[in-house]
C-alpha positions in Angstrom: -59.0 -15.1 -49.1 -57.2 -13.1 -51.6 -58.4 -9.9 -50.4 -57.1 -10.8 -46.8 -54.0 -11.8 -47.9 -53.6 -8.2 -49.3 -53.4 -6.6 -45.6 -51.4 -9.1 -44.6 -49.1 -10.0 -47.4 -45.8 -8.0 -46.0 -46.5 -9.2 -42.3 -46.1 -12.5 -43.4 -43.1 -11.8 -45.3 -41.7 -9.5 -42.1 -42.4 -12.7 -40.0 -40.7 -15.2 -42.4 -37.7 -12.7 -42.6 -38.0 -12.7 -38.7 -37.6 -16.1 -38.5 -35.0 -16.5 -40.9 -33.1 -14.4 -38.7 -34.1 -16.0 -35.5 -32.5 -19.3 -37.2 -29.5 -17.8 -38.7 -28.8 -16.1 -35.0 -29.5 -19.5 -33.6 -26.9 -21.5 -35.7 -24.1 -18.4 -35.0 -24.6 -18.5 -31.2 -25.2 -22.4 -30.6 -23.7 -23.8 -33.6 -25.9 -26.8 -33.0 -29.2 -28.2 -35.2 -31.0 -28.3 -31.4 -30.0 -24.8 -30.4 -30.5 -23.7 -33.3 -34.4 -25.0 -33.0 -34.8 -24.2 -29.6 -34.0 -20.5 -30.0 -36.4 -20.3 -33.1 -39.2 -22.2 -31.3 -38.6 -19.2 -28.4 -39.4 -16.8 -31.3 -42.1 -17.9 -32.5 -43.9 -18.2 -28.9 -43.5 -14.6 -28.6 -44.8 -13.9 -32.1 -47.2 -15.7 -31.0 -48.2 -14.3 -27.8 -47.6 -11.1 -29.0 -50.1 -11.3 -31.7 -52.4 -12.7 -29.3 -52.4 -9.9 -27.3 -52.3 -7.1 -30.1 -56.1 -7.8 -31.3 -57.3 -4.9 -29.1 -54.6 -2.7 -29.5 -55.8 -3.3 -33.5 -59.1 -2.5 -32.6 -58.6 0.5 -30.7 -55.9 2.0 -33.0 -58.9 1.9 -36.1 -61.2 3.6 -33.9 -59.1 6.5 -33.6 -57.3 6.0 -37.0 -60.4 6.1 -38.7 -61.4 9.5 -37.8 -57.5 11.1 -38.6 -56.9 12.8 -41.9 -55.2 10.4 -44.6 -52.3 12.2 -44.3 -52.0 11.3 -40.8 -53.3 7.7 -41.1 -50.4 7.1 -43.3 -48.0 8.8 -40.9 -48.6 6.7 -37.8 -48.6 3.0 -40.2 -45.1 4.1 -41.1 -43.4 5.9 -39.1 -45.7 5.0 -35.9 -45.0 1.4 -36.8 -41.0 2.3 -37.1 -41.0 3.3 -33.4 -43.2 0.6 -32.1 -40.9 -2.1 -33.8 -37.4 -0.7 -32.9 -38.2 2.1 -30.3 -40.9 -0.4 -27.6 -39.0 -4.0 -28.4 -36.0 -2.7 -29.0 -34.8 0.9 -27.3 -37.4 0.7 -24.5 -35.5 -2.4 -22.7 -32.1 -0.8 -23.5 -33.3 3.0 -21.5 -34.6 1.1 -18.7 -30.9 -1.1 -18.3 -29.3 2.5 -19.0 -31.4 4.6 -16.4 -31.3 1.9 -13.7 -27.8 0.9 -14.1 -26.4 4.6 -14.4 -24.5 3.2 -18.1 -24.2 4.4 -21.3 -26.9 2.4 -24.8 -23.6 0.8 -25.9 -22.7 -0.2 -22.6 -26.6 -1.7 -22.1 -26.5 -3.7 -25.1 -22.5 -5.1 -24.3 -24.6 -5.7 -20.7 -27.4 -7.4 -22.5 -25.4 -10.0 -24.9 -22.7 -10.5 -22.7 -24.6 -11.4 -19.3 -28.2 -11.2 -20.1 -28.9 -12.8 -16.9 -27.8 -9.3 -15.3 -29.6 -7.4 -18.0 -33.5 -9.4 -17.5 -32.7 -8.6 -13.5 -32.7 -4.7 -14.3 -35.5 -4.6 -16.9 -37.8 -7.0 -13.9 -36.8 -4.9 -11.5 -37.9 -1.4 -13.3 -41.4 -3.7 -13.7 -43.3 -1.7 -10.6 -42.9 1.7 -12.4 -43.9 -0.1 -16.0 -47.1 -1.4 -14.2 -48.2 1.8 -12.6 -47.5 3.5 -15.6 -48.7 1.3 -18.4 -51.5 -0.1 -16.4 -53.7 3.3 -15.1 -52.8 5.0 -18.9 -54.7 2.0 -20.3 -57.2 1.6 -17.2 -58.2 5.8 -18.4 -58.3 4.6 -22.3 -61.0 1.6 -21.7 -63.1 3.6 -19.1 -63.3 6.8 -21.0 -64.7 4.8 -23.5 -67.8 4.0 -21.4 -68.5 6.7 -19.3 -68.4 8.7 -22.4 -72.0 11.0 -22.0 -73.4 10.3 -25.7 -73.1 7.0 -25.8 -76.0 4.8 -26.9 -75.0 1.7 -28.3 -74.7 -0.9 -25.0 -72.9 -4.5 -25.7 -73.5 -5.9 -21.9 -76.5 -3.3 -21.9 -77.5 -3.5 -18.1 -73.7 -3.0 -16.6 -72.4 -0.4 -19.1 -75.8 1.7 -18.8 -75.3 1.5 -15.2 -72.1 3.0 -15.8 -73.1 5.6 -18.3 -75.6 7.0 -15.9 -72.1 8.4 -14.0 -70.8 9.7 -17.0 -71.8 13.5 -15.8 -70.1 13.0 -13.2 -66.9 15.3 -13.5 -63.3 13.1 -13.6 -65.1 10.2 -12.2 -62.5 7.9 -14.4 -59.8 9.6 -13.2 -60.9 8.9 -9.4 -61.7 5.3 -10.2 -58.3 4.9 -11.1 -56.7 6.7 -8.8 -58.7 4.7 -6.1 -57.4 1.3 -7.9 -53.6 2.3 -7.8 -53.9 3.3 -4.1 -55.3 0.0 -3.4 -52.7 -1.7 -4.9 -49.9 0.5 -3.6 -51.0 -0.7 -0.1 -49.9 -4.4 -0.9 -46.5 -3.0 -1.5 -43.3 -2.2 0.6 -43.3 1.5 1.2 -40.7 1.9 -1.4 -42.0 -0.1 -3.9 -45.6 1.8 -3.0 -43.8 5.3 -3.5 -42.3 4.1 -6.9 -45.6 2.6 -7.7 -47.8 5.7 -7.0 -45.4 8.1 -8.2 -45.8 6.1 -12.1 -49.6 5.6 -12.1 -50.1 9.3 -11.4 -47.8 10.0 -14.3 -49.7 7.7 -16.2 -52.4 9.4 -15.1 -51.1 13.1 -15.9 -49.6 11.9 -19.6 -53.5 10.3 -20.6 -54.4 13.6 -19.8 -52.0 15.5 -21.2 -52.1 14.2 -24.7 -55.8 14.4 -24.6 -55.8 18.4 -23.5 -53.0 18.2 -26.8 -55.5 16.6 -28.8 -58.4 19.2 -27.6 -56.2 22.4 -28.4 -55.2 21.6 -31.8 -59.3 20.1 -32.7 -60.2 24.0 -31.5 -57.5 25.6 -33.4 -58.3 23.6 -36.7 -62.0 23.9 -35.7 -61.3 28.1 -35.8 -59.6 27.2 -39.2 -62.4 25.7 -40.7 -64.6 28.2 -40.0 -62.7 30.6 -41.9 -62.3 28.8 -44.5 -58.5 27.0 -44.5 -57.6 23.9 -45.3 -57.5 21.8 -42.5 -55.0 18.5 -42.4 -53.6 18.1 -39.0 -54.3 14.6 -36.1 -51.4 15.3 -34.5 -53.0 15.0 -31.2 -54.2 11.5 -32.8 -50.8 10.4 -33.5 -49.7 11.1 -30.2 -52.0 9.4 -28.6 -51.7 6.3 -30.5 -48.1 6.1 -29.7 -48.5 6.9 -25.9 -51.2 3.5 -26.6 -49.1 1.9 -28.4 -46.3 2.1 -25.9 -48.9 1.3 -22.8 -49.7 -2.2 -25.1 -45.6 -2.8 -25.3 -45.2 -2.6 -21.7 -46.5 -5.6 -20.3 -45.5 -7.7 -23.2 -41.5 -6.8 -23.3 -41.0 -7.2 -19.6 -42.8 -10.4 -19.5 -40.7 -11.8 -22.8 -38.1 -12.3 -20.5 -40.0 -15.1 -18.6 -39.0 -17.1 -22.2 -35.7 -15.6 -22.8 -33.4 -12.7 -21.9 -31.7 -12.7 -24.7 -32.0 -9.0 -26.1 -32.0 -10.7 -30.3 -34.3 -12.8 -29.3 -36.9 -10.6 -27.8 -36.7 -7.9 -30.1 -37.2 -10.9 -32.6 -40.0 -12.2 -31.6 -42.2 -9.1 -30.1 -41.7 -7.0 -33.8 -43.8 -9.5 -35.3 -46.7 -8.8 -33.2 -46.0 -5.0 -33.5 -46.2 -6.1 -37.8 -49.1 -7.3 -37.4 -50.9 -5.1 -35.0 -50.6 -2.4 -37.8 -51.7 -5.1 -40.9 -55.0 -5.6 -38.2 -55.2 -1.6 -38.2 -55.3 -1.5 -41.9 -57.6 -4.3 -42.0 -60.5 -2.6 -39.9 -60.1 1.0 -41.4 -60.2 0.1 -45.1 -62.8 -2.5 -44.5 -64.9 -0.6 -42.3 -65.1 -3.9 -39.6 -65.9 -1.9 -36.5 -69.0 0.0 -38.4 -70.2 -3.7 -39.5 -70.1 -5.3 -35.9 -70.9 -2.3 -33.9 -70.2 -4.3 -30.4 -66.4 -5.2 -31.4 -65.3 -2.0 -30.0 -66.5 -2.7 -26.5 -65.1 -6.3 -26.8 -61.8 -4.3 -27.2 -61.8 -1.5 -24.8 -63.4 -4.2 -22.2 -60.4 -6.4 -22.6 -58.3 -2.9 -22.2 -59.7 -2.4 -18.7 -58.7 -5.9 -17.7 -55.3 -5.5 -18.9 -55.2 -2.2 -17.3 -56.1 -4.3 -14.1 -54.1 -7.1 -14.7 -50.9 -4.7 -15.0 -51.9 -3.3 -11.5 -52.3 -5.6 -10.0 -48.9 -7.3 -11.5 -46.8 -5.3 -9.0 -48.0 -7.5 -6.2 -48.8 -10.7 -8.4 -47.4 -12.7 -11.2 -50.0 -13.5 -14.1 -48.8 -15.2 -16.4 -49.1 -13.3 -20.6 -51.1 -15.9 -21.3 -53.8 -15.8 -19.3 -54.2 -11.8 -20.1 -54.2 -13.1 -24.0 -56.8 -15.5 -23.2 -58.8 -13.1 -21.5 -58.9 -10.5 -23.8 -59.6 -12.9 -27.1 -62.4 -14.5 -25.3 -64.3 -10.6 -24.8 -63.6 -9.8 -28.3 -64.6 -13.2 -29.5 -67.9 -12.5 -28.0 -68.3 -9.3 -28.7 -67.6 -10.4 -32.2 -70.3 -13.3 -32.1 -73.0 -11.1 -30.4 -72.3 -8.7 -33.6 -72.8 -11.4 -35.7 -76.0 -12.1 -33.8 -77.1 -8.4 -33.9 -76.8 -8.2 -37.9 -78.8 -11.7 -38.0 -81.5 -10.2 -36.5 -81.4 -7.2 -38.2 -81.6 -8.8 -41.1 -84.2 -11.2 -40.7 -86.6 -8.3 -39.0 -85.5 -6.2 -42.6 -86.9 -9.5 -44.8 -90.0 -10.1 -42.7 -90.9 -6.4 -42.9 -92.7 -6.6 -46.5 -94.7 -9.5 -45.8 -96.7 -8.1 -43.0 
């Protein structure tokens, strides 16, 4: 218990600072003992959710944090954290109100404390472009992970070897996206389908991009190595993480606003869940959880392809945060007990071994 408390020590004390504020906040604007607990209860919901949904961003972060130099590791729990905190919960929601309303930040926030009715109506209505976007960037991030060619360690063994026998097949994620956010632009008004479209193949394009990134500077450090330099760099890493980071954010800032639309609130509430999605990170590189329950990653990037889906399909239908949270702990949950099942066995075939 100790030794857990030490990864999560300052998330607890971020969340207890959080909610300090939250009351404080609630006291100043209400000026009543119910307001005051009403607003806070509103916090913690979205802490909540938010850490309910932020288990497989954990998950995938360690997979490619694990494999980045230390300087880099450290890089993207700082400063990476600093722009998932104030740049997704906080900026993100102010750009969109400044882009769609033609206004100045200042003029966005004024907008968002002084009729935040006005202010949740923008940030919805910018939600058709967030899903297209958010949705087919994490759609490429889960099925990359299983129609990657090597791969030879199967959790639901007949339906992701079934999928790994297309994995020579050239760009075949990228068409099964494609095909996905074609299908769903065709429930859509024309407008709202050309918007739609015009996100998920930018999605599409920056998955891509930062991968190519990633690719260029792995062959440049790779020529470095070879003769003999020091080599230091996962920027292409870092990147990557934050475009993930920032995929995960989406869904979960413009759906805070079916609890609130107060800005304070929000940006309350969702930076707890950003806290703890790096203390989870920590967690699972220094411990080395994903190497000990080898099927936790696909529990992760299975429940990435459903949100991926889910944010899809979200331009045509409402589905409600907690059902995608619910969703996505019940595949890792499993994944995590099938582990558990896996070592078991191992173990028990290791111990019967000298006895025959």
């Amino acid at each position: 218990m100790q030794t857990l408390l030490r990864y999560y020590t300052f998330s607890l004390a971020f969340t207890a600072v959080c909610f300090g504020l939250a009351a404080w906040y609630g006291w100043v604007s209400t000026g009543t003992i119910t307001g005051t607990l009403s607003l806070l209860w509103i916090v913690i919901v979205l802490s909540i959710l938010e850490v309910s949904l932020s288990f497989d961003n954990a998950v995938v972060n360690a997979t490619v944090l694990r494999e980045m130099d230390p300087v880099w590791q450290q890089r993207f729990l700082t400063i990476g954290i600093l722009i998932a905190v104030f740049g997704m919960r906080i900026v993100f929601p102010i750009a969109i109100v400044s882009i769609a309303a033609s206004i100045g930040p200042w003029e966005a926030i004024e907008l968002s404390l002084g009729d935040p009715e006005e202010y949740e109506r923008i940030v919805s209505g910018a939600h058709i472009g967030i899903a297209g976007f958010g949705g087919a960037f994490l759609a490429m991030v889960g099925l990359t992970f299983f129609f990657e060619e090597e791969k030879d360690v199967h959790w639901i063994a007949s339906l992701e070897k079934a999928i790994n026998k297309f994995s020579t097949v050239p760009a075949v994620e990228i068409g099964i996206v494609l095909a996905l956010v074609y299908g769903v632009s065709t429930m859509l008004t024309p407008e709202d389908a050309l918007t739609f479209i015009t996100a998920g193949v930018l999605g599409l394009l920056t998955f891509i991009g930062v991968h190519a990134l990633g690719a260029i500077i792995e062959q440049r450090e790779a020529r470095k190595k070879a003769a003999g330099e020091i080599v230091r760099s996962g920027l292409g890493g870092f990147l990557y993480l934050e475009v993930l980071d920032a995929s995960f954010s989406f869904d979960g800032v413009v759906g805070a606003f079916a609890l609130s639309n107060n800005m304070i609130v929000i940006a309350l509430g969702l930076s707890v869940g950003a806290m703890f999605v790096r203390s989870m990170t920590v967690h699972l590189v220094k411990t080395g959880t994903l190497a000990q329950y080898r099927y936790l990653e696909h529990g992760a990037f299975w429940a990435i392809i459903v949100l991926g889906v889910i944010m899809l399909v979200s331009a045509r239908y409402h589905i409600p945060e907690t059902i995608t949270g619910l969703i996505g702990a019940i595949l890792i949950g499993l994944s995590l007990w099938w582990s558990i099942r896996h070592n078991r066995a191992e173990r028990a075939n290791a111990a019967a071994e000298p006895a025959s």
